[in-house]
N, C-alpha and C positions, 0 to 999 in steps of 0.2 A: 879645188878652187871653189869661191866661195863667193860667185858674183852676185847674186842674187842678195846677200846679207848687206853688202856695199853698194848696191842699189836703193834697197830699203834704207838703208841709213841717209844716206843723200837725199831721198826723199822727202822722209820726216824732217831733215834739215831746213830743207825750205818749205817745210810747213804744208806739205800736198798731200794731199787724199789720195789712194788707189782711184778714184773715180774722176778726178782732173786730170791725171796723169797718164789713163789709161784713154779718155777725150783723146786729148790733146796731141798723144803718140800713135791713134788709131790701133789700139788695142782691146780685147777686152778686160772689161776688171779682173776676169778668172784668171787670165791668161797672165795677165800681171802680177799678179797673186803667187800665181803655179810659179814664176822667176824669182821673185823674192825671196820664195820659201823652199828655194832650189827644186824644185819638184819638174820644173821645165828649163831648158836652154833656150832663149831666143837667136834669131839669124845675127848677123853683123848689122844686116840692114835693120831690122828689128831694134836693136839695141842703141843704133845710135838713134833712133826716132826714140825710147825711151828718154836717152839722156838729153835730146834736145827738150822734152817735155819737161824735165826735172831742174836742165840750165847748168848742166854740167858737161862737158867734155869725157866722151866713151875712153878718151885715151886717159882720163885722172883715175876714172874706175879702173881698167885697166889694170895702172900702174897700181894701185893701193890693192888689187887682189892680187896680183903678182907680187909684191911684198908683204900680204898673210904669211903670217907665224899657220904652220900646220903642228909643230909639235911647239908646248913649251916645258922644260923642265925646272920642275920647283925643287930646290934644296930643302931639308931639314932646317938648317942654319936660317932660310929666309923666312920661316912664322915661329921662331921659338921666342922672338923679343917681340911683340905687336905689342904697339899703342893702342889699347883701348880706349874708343872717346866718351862722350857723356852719358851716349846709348847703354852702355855697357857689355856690345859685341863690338867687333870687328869680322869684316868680311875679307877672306883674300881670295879674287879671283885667278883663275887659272887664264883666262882666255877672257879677252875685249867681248864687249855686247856683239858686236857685227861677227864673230865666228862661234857664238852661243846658240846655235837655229837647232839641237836637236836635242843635247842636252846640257845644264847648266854643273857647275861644280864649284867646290871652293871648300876652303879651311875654313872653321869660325871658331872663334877666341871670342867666348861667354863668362862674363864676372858672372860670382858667387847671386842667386838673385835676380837674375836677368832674363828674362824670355825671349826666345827670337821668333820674328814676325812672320806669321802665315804668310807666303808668295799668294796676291790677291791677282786676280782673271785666269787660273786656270783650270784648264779640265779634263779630265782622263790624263793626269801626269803622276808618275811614279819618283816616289825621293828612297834613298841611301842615307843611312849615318853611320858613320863609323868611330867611334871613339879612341882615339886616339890618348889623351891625357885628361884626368877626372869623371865627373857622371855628369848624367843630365836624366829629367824625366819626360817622356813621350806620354801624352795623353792623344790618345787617336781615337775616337770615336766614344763609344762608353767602357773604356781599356786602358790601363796604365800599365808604364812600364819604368819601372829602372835600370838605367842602361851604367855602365860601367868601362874603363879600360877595357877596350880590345872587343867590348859587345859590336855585333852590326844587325840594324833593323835594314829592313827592306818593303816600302808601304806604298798604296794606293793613295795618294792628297787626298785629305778631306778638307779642306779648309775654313770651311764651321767647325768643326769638330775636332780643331786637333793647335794642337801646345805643344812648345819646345820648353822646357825651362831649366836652369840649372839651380838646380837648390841646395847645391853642397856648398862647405864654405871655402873651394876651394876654384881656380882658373878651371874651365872645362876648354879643351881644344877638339875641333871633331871634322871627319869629313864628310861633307854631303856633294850629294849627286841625286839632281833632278831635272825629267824631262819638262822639256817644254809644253 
């Protein structure tokens, strides 16, 4: 269960700070914090003085972490046709923002030429690629690499220092997997 990500999201919905929220519900910000980022359980009482603070009803949270997907299974079949748009990736995620809190994944379909973009704010996060169909090259620090069918890196983010790009002339497909 995954109340804490459906907390957060509610939150941000209506636009509140950790520091209004945690006011207002007589919490601290830590402590609100530590719920968010699942790291703590609040009481029942606890929780609906969150959700009064937030302007939601404990029973909507509730029901939408009670209906989390905990497993999703992806087919072969559903990323072998992606639309690329003008960016020239596409992203397919595995899993909604609100059950992304530990680490993130997805498929990318990269045109011939195309870079994809450093994940910007974070820190001590570990990424995964796994190549799947065509190359790509990794530039991570002062180190290059060409990666190929069936290569898999496994690296600390730099994110100064480091570039996806796929420079063959051919669709690259790949899988990544990174913590938050």
């Amino acid at each position: 269960m995954i109340l804490g990500s459906v907390v957060r999201d509610y939150r941000k919905r209506g636009k509140l700070t950790l520091k209004m929220v945690a006011a207002k519900a007589g919490v601290s910000e830590g402590f609100l914090s530590q719920v968010e980022n699942n790291v703590n359980s609040p009481s029942v009482e606890t929780l609906m003085k969150i959700c009064d603070a937030i302007g939601v009803n404990a029973s909507d949270i509730l029901n939408r972490v009670e209906k989390q997907e905990n497993l999703i299974l992806t087919r072969s079949s559903d990323w072998k046709d992606v639309d690329v748009p003008h960016t020239g990736f596409a992203t397919l995620r595995f899993f909604p923002p609100e059950n992304r809190t530990v680490i993130d994944s997805a498929i990318l379909v990269v045109e011939p030429g195309t870079s994809i973009p450093v994940r910007k704010n974070i820190k001590n996060a570990q990424e995964l690629l796994c190549i799947l169909k065509g190359s790509l090259e990794l530039i991570h620090g002062d180190r290059n690499f060409q990666l190929k069918k069936g290569d898999t890196v496994h690296f600390w983010s730099e994110p100064a220092k480091q570039k996806i790009t796929n420079k063959s002339k051919d669709l690259a497909t790949v899988l990544w997997v990174g913590t938050m």
